[in-house]
N, C-alpha and C positions, 0 to 999 in steps of 0.2 A: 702220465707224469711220474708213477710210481716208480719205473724202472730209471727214469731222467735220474731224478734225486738220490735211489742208492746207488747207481751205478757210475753217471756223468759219462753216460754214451754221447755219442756225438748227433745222434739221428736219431728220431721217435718217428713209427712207424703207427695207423691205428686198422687195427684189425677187425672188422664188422663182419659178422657171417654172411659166406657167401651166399645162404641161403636168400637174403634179405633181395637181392634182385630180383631173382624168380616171383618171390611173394609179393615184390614190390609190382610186376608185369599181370600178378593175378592167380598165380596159382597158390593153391590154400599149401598153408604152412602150420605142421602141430609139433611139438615136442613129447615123444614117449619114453615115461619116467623107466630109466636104466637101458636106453636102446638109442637115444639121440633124435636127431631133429626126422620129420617126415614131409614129403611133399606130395600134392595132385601131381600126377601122371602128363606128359606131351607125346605123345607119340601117334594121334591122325591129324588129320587135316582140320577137322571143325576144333581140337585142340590146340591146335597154333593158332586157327582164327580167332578163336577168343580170348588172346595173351591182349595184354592192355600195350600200344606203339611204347616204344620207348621212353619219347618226352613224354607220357602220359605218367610214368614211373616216379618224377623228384619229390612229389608231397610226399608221398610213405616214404622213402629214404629221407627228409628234410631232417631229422633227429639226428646221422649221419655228417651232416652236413652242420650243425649245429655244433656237435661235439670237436667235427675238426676247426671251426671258426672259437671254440674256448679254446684247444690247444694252442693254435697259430697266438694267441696272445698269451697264453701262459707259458709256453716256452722259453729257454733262455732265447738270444739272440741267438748263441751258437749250433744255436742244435737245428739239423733240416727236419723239415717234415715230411713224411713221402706217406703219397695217397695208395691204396689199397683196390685190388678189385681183383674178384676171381676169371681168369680168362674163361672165352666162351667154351672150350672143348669139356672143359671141370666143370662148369655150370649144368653142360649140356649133360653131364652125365649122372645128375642128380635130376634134372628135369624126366628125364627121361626111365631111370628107375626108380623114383620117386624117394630115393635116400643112399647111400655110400655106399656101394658095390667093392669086394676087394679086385675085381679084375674087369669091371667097364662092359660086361658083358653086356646087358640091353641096348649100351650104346652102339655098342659094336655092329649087335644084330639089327637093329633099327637103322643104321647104316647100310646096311647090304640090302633090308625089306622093303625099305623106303627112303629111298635114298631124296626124293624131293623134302618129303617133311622132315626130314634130318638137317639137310642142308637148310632148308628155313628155318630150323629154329638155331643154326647155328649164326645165323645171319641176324636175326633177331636179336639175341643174346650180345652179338657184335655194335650193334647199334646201342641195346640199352648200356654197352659199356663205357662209350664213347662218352653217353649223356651223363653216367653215370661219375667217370674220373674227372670230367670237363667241371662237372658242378662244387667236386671235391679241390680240384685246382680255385675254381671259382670262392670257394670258404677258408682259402688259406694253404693247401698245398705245395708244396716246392716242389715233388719229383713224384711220378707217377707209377705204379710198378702193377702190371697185371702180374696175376701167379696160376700158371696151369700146371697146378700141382700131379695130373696124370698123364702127363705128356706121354711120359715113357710107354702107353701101352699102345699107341699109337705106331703103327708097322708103316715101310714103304712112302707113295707117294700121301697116304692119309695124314701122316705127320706132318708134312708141308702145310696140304689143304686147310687139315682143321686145326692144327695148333698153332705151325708159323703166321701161315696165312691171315686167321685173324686178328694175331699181335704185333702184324705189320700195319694191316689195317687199320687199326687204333691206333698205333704210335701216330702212323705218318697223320691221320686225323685232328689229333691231339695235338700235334707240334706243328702242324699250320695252323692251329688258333691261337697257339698258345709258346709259342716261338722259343720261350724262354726258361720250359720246361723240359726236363732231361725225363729220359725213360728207363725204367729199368725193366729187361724183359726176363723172367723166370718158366722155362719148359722143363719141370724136373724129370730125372731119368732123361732125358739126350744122350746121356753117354759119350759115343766118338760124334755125336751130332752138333754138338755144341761149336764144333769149328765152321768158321764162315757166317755164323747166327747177326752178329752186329750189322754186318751189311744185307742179310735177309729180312731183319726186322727194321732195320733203322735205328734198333736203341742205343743210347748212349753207354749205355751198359749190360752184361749179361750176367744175371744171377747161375751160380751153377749148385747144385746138390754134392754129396760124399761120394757118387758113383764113380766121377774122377779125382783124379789126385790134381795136388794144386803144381806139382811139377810139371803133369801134360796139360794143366790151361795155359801153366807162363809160356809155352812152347807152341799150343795149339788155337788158342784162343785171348789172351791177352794183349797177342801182336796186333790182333785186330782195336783196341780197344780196352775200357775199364773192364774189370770182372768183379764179383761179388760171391763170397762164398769162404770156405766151404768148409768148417768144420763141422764133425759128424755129432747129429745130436746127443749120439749115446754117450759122448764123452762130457754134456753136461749133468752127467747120470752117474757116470764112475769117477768122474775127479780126478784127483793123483795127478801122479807127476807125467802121466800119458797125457793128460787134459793138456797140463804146462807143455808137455815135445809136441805135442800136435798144433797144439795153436804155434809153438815159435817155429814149426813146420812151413806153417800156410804162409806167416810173415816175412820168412827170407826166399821164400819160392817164391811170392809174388811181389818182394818189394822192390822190386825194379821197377815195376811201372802201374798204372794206377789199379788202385785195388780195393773195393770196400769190406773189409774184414765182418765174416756173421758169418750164422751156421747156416750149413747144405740144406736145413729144411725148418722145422718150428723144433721148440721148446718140448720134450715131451715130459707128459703129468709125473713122471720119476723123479723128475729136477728136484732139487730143496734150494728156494731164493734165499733162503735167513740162513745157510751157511758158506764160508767164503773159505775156500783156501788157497793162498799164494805159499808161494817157494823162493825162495835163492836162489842164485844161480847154482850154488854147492848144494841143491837137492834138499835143503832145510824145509823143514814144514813149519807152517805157522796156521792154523783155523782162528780165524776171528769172525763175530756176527757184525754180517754188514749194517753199516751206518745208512743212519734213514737219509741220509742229505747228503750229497756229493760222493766223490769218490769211495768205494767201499776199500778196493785195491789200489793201491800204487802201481 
């Protein structure tokens, strides 16, 4: 709600670590003070046998679930809510080296060594996500959005298998139960792959990252459909009047057709919320501390 009130976005999205699924399936979960979250290892056979089914997973996420049924009423009317969840190829890549890799290597390798308990726990991971968004629509949700934040290291036909693949699978899951639910599908890094994605996934919409410019989506990827994206997060970091050409960048490249305006990836910890700066159209600067309650900027 915090960002609701200073900012008056239009959309509140709630972001729950992705780690929370795996832990919620049974693999042990610790946090190491100045190194980030850790988890138990999946990578044989008796290791995926012991993952808890999917629908076995909602009591430990019910907190989750909880928090999105206060939002859904605390919200204005105006504002969507869209549900959260890490896609299976990201999850899998922490399950499997038991914490963030900068290049996906175990997953990779675990792919090639054993390609059956790969593909099951990516199958796995696809179920618990299904039960997982379905239950978040179920506490108030309006729009679903998996995020495989490491698409891009994904080569060949592996990108299809494990990235598209199972965010087709869940889409089309999700919107024969729930008919009335739009999807947002996010594979960051795609690149030139991004073209043709809405009819491979099914989604109503596709999230894109900074890798492309928002000139080749309205040309390559908006024809098909909404787009979502894409300013660079660094430019929530240096401000100025690059921030102001960039954003009114993305706006007249994509406003021709529909388009949900956000950044190519998250917020990063450089940002400062408590200062605001708008411009003129004449390049004037004006710094004000945003207001705790509605619009900060005009």
């Amino acid at each position: 709600m915090q960002q609701i009130r200073r900012y008056g976005f239009d959309a509140a999205i709630l972001f729950a670590d992705i780690l929370l699924v795996p832990h919620a399936l049974g693999a042990d979960l610790w946090i190491v003070t100045g190194e980030g979250s850790s988890l138990s290892t999946v990578t044989t056979v008796a290791e995926l046998a012991a993952l808890k089914p999917a629908d076995g997973a909602n009591d430990a996420l019910a907190p989750v679930y909880e928090t999105i049924r206060i939002l859904s009423r605390a919200l204005p009317a105006r504002n969507t809510l869209i549900g959260f969840a890490g896609a299976p190829w990201t999850i899998a890549t922490y399950m499997i080296a038991g914490q963030g890799t900068p290049d996906q290597e175990p997953a990779h390798a675990l792919k090639v060594e054993n390609r059956a308990v790969f593909n099951g726990l990516i199958d796995w991971i696809t179920q618990a996500t299904i039960v997982y968004l379905s239950a978040e629509i179920e506490a108030g949700a309006e729009v679903a959005k998996p995020f495989d934040s490491r698409a891009g290291s994904l080569q060949g036909e592996d990108f299809m298998r494990y990235s598209i693949e199972p965010m087709r699978c869940i889409t089309a899951t999700v919107k024969a139960e729930y008919p009335q639910i739009s999807v947002i599908a996010f594979p960051r890094g795609a690149e030139g792959r991004y073209t043709g994605l809405h009819a491979m996934i099914g989604a109503d919409c596709i999230a894109m990252d900074d890798g492309v410019t928002a000139d080749w989506a309205a040309k390559n990827v908006q024809t098909k459909g909404c787009v979502q994206g894409n300013l660079a997060s660094s430019n929530m970091v240096s401000g100025g009047a690059e921030l102001v050409s960039e954003t009114r960048h993305i706006v007249d490249a994509l406003g021709a057709g529909p388009h949900i305006f956000n950044l190519g990836h998250g917020i990063t910890p450089g940002c400062e919320p408590g200062q605001c700066a708008a411009y003129d159209r004449d390049g004037t600067r004006h710094v004000k501390r945003a207001r705790r309650y509605g619009r900060a900027l005009s």
